[in-house]
C-alpha positions in Angstrom: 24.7 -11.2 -5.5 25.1 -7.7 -7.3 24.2 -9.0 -10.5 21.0 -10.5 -8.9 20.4 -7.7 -7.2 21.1 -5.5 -10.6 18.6 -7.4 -12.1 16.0 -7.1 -9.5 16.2 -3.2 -9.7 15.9 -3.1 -13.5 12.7 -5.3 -13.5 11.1 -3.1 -10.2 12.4 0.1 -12.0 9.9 -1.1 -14.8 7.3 -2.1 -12.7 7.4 1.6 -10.6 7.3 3.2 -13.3 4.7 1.0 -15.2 2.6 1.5 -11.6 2.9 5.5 -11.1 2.3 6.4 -15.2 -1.0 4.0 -15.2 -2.5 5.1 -11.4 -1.6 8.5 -11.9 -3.1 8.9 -14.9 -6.2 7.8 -14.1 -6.1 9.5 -10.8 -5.5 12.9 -12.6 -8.5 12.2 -15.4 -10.9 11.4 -12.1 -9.6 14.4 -10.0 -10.1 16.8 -13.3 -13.6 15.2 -13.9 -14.1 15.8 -10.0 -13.4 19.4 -10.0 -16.2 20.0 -13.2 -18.6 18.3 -10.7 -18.1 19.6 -7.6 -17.8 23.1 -5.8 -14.2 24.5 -4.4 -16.7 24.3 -0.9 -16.9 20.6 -1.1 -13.3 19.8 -1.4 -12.5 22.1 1.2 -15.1 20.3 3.5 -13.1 16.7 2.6 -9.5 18.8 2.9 -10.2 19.6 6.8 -11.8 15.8 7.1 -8.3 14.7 5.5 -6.2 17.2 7.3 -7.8 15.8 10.5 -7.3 12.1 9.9 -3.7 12.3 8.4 -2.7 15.2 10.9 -3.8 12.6 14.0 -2.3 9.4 12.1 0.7 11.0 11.6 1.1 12.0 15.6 1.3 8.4 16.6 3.4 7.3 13.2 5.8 4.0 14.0 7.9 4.4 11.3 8.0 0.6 11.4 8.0 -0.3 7.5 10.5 1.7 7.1 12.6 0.1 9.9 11.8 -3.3 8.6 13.4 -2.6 5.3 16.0 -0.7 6.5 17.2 -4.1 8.9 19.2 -6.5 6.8 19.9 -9.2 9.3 16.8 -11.5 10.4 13.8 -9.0 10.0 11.4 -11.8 9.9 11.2 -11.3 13.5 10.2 -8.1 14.2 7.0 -8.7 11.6 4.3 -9.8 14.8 5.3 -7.4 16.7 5.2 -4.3 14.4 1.5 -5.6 13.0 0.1 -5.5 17.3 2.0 -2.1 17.5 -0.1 -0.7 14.4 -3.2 -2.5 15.3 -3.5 -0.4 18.4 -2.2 2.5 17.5 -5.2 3.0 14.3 -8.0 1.4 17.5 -7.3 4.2 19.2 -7.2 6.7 16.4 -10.5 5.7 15.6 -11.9 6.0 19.2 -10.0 9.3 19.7 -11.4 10.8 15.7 -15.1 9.1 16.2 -15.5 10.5 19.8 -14.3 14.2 18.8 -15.5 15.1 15.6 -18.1 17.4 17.0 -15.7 19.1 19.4 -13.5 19.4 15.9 -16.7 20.5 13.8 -17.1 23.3 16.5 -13.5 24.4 16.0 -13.9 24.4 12.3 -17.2 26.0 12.4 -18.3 23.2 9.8 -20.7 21.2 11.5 -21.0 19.2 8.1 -17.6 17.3 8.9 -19.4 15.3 12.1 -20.7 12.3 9.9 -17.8 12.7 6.8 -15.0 12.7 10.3 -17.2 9.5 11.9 -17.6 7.6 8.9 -13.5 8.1 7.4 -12.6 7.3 11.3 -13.5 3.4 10.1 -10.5 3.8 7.6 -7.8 3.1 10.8 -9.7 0.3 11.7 -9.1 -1.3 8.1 -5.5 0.2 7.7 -4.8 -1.5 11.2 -6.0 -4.4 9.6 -3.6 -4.8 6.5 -1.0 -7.5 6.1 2.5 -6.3 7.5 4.2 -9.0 5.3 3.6 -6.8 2.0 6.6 -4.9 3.3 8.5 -7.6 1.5 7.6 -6.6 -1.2 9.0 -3.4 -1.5 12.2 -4.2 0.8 13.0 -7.4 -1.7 12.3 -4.7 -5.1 9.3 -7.4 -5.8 7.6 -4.5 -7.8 5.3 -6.2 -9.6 3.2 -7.6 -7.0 3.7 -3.6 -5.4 2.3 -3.0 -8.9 -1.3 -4.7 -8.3 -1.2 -4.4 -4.8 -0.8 -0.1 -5.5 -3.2 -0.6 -8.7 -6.3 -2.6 -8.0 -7.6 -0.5 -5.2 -7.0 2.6 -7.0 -8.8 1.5 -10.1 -11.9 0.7 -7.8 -11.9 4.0 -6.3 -12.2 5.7 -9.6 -14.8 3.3 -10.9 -16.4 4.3 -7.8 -16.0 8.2 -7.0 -16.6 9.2 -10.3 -20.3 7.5 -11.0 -21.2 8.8 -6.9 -20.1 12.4 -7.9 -22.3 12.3 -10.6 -25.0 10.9 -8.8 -24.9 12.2 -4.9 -23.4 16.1 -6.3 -21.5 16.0 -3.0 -18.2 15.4 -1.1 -19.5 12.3 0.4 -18.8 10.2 -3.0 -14.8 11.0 -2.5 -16.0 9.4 1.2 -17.5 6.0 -0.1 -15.0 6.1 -2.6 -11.4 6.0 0.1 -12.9 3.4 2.3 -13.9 1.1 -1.1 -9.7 1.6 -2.0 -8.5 1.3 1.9 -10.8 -2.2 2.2 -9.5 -3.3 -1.1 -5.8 -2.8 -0.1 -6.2 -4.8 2.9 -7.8 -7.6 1.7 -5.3 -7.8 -1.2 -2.0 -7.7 1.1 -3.3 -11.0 2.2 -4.4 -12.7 -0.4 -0.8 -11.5 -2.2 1.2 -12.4 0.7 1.5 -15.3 2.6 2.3 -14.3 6.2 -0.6 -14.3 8.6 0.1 -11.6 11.7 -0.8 -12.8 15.1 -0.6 -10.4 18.6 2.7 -10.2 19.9 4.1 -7.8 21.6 7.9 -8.5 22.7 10.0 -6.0 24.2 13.2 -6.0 22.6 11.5 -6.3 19.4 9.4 -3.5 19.8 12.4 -1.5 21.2 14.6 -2.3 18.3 11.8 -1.0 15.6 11.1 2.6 18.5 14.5 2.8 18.1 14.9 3.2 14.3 11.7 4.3 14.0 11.4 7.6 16.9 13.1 9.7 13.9 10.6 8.3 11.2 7.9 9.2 13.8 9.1 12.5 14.8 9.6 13.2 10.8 6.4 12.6 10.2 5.3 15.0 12.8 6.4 17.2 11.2 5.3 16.8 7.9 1.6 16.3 9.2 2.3 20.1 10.7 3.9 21.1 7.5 0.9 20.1 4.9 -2.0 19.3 7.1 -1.3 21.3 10.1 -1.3 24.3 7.1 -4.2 23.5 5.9 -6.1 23.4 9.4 -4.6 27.1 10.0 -5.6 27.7 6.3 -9.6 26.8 6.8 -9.8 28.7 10.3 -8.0 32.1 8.5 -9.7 32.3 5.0 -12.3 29.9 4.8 -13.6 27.0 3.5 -13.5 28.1 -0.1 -10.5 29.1 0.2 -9.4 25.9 1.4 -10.6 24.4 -1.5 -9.0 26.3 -3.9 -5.6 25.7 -2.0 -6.3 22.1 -1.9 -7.1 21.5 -5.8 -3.7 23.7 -6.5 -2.0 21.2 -4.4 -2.8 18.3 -5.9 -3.0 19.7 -9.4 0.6 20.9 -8.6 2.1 17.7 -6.8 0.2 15.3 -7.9 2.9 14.1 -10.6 6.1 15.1 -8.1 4.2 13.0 -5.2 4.3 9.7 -7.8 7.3 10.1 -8.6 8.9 11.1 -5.4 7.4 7.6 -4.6 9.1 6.1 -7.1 12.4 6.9 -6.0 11.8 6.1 -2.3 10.3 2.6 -3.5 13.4 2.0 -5.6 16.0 4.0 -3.6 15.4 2.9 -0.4 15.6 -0.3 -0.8 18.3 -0.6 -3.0 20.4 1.8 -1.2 19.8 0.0 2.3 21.5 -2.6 0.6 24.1 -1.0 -0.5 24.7 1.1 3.1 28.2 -1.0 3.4 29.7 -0.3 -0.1 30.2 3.2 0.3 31.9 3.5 -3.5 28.6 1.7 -4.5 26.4 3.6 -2.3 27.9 6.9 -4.0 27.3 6.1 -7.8 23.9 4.7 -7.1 23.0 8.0 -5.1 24.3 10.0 -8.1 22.7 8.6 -10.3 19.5 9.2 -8.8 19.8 12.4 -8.6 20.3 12.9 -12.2 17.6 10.6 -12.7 15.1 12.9 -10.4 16.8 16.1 -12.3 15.7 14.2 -16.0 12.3 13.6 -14.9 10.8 16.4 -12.9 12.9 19.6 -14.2 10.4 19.7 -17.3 7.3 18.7 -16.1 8.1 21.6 -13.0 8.9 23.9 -16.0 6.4 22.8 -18.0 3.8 23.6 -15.4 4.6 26.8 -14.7 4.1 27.9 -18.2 0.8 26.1 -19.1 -1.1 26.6 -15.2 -2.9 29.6 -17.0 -4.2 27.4 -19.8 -4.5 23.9 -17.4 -7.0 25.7 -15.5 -9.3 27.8 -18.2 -9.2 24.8 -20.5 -9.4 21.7 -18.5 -11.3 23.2 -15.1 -13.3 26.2 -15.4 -13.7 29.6 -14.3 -14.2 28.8 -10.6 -11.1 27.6 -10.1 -9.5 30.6 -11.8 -8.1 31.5 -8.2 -5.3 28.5 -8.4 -3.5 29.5 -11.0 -0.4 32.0 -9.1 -0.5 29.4 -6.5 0.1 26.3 -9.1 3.3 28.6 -10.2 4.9 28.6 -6.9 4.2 25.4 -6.1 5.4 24.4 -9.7 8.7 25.5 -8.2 8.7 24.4 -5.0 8.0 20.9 -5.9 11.1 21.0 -8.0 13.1 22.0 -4.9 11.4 19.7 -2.3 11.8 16.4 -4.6 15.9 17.1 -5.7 15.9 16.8 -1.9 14.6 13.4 -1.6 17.3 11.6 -2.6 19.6 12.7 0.3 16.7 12.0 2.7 16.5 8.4 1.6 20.4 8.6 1.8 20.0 9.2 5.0 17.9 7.1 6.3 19.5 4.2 4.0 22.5 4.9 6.3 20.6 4.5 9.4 20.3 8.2 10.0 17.0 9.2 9.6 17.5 12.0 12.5 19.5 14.6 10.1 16.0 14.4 7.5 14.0 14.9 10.8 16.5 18.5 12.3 16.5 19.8 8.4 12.9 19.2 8.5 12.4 20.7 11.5 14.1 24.3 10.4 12.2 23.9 7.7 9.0 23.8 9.2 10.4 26.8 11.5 10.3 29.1 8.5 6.8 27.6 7.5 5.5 28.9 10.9 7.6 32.5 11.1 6.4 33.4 7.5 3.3 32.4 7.0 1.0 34.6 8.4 2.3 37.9 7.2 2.8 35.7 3.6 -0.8 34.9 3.8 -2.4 38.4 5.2 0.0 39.6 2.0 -1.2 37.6 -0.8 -4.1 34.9 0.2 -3.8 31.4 -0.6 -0.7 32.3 -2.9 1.0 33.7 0.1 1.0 30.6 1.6 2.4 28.8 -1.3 5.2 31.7 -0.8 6.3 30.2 2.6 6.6 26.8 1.3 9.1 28.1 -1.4 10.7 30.0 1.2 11.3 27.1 3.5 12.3 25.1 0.5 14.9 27.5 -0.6 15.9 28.0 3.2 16.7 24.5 3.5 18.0 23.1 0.5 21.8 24.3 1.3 22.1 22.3 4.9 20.7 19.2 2.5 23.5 19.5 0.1 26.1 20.3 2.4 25.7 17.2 5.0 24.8 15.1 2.3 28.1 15.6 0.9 29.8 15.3 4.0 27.7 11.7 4.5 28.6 10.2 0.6 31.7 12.5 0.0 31.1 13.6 -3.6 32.7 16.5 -5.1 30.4 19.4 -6.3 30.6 18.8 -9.9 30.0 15.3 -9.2 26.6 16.5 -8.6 25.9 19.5 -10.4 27.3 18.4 -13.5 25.5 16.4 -15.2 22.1 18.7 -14.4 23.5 20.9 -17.1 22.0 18.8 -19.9 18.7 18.8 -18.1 18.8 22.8 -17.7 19.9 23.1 -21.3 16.6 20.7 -22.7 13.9 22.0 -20.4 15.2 25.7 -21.4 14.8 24.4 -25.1 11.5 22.9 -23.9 10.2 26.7 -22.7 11.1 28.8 -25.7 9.7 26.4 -27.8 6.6 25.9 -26.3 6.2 29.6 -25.6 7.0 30.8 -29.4 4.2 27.7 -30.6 1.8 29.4 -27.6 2.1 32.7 -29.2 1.7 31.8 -32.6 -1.8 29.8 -31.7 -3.2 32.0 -29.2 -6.2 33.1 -30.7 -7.0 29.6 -31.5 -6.2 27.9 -28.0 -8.5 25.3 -27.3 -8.1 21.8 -24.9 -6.5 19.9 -28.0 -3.7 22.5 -28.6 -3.3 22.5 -25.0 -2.4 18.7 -25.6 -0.4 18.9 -28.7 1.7 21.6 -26.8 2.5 19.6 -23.8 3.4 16.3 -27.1 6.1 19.3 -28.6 7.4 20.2 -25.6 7.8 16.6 -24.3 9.6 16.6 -27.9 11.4 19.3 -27.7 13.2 18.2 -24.5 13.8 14.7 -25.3 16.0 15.8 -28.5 17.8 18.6 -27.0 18.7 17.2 -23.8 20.1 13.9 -26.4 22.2 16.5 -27.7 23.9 18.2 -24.8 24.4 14.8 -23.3 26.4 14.0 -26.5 28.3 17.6 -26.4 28.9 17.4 -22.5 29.9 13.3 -22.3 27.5 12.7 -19.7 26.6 9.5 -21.1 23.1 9.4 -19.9 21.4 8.6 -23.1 24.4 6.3 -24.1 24.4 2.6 -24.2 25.8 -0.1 -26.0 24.0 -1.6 -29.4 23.4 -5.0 -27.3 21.6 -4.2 -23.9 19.8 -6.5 -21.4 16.3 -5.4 -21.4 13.9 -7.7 -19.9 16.2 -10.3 -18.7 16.5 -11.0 -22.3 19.7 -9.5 -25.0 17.4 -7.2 -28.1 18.6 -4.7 -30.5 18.1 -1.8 -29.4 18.2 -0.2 -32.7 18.7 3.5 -30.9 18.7 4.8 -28.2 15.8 4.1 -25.8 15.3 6.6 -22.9 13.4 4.2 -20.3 15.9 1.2 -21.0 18.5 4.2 -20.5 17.3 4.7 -17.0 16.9 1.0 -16.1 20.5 0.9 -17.3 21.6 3.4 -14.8 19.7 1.8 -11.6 21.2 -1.6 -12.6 24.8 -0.3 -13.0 24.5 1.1 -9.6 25.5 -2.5 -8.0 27.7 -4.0 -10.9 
């Protein structure tokens, strides 16, 4: 069973990553092309819409996926009963969004949302709709079919909101656009999978998925207050433009950190749910991850933070001039957020979703205490200030229980981060001298060849301080199993590296 298992986690590992790199890719080319064509206005007019439909989705959040994959013994049974429980629950989202929007437009003061809030409101009916039996996929690491289940619709939305922008010059192409990649989805989960969901609604089912999933619920409470429920307070204090500016630095920001915080989750979560009884097991493979998150995101945070000034003038243009201090904070509160995620999926992995949801809770306490003064202080960027604060805030309890939970010893963890602090401080000073020496000549293609050398830069020097400090990261045997098949490496390959270290986690 390990080895099985082993192998199944190097094959999803490729296909997660082969999913986020393609997806997000694309999605960043069409959100870049989106911002030339449309005003900060319009995006802040589809933020509130957004912030309204994911702020009221996530109060009625079942957490039942996540229950699902967490079970290990007959979860078969619970799959009618979570599909009826989601059915109703996005029927009466929809009546409860389509009935209020003008009562909502009113609050905004943006009578524009009315038909955008009536017309998105269809979206629960079709997300009610979708197959539950794609969790499988995910909960058995079957990440290729995850792969063109994620990729398909995603693909059709930009085919689609790119030609409408260009043609309508308004938010409601980004409108079309999410209901063409939400009807997509659901058809595909059953054409991909071949349960068919019927009404059922048995009590001790149901209880057993409320249960595990009243944390996952109240969690996502809370992050609906923490993103969405700032955004609201954000268009009612400073504007709509405002809103749109704030909205554009968060995704610019996150967008990356999002994919591949959902790469870990897809991968973690299931693999260490099935690992929850091997505690020795359930130890390395946490680890490992977080070295893993520390490799891929503490130079792309870094990164950002240094090129935000020249990612906005040359890639956006001068209306969007205002997002630049706010993509610096949230360049480093992203960091912080996502080297928590593996102990959140630890925790939940263990069945103990409710210490994520307290931590989460504090940290949405400092969110509320700071961010008025934050924002009255420095705009939008103030704002982004009181997510880093509650970031920072929080991080310690995070360590400290998570410890406690795994029982790893502080260099355990910190140790082998130092090779990833030493290459993404190699990555800066390069980048910054090659900056300097070009800046009179700065143009989009420098911008790219700069973010190629610093990509570089990192690779070779964090190769080196792995070989000085013994971490063994980059280090594998001549003879590897890549692909279920035995190849010469010839080197040393970074992604095989990586597929190495999630498949070792259960040998």
């Amino acid at each position: 069973m390990p080895l099985v298992l082993a192998d199944k986690i190097k094959r999803g590992t490729i296909w997660v990553v082969m999913t986020t790199l393609m997806t997000r890719g694309i999605q960043l080319v069409a959100e870049i092309i989106l911002a030339k064509i449309l005003m900060p206005a319009d995006f802040g007019i589809m933020a509130i819409a957004l912030a309204i439909l994911a702020f009221s989705e996530g109060t009625v959040a079942t957490g039942f996926d996540s229950a699902i994959i967490q079970k290990q013994e007959d979860p078969d049974k619970y799959l009618n009963s979570a599909w009826s429980i989601e059915l109703i629950r996005n029927i009466l989202l929809f009546l409860v969004i389509f009935t209020l929007a003008p009562l909502l437009a009113r609050f905004f003061n943006e009578s524009n949302i009315v038909p955008i809030l009536r017309t998105m409101s269809f979206a629960f009916i079709i997300q009610g709709l979708k197959n539950v039996g794609v969790v499988y996929f995910r909960k058995e690491l079957d990440f290729k079919r995850q792969f063109w289940l994620d990729s398909v619709p995603l693909l059709l939305y930009v085919c689609v909101v790119v030609p409408l922008a260009l043609h309508l010059q308004s938010v409601w192409a980004i409108v079309f656009a999410v209901l063409c990649r939400r009807l997509l989805f659901t058809i595909l989960s059953y054409v991909m999978h071949p349960f068919r969901p019927r009404f059922e609604m048995k009590r001790e089912r149901v209880a057993g998925l409320f249960h595990f999933g009243k944390w996952i619920f109240i969690a996502s409470l809370i992050g609906m207050f923490r993103e969405h429920g700032v955004t609201m307070y954000l268009s009612k204090s400073l504007g709509i433009v405002s809103l749109g500016l704030y909205s554009r630095a968060m995704v610019f920001s996150s967008l990356i950190f999002r994919d591949f915080t959902e790469v870990v989750w897809k991968v973690g979560y299931s693999t260490l749910s099935k690992l929850q009884y091997d505690k020795q097991e359930f130890k390395s493979a946490y680890l490992k991850t977080i070295t893993i998150v520390a490799f891929v995101t503490m130079p792309i945070s870094a990164g950002l933070f240094i090129m935000s000034e020249d990612f906005t003038v040359y890639l956006l243009s001068e209306e969007w001039l205002g997002i630049i201090p706010v993509l610096k904070v949230f360049a480093i509160s992203s960091f912080i957020l996502i080297m928590a995620v593996p102990s959140s999926i630890a925790f939940q992995a263990f069945g103990k979703p409710k210490i994520s949801t307290l931590i989460a809770a504090g940290g949405l306490a400092v969110i509320i205490v700071s961010i008025t003064p934050l924002m009255n202080q420095f705009g939008i960027t103030g704002i982004a200030y009181a997510i880093l604060l509650s970031a920072i805030i929080i991080t310690p309890g995070i360590y400290f229980k998570a410890k406690s939970l795994i029982g790893f010893g502080f260099l355990e963890y910190f140790g082998p981060l130092i090779y990833a602090t030493l290459g993404t401080g190699a990555m800066v000073a390069v980048v910054l001298c090659a900056r300097a020496l070009i800046a009179d000549q700065m143009n989009i293609w420098f911008l790219i060849a700069l973010g190629g050398l610093g990509g570089a830069t990192y690779l070779i020097s964090s190769m080196l301080s792995d070989k000085w400090f013994r971490y063994n990261l980059y280090l594998l045997d001549r003879k590897s199993v890549v692909l279920g098949k035995s190849v010469d490496l010839g080197g040393r390959r970074i992604i095989t590296t990586i597929i190495h270290l999630m498949q070792s986690t259960v040998r």
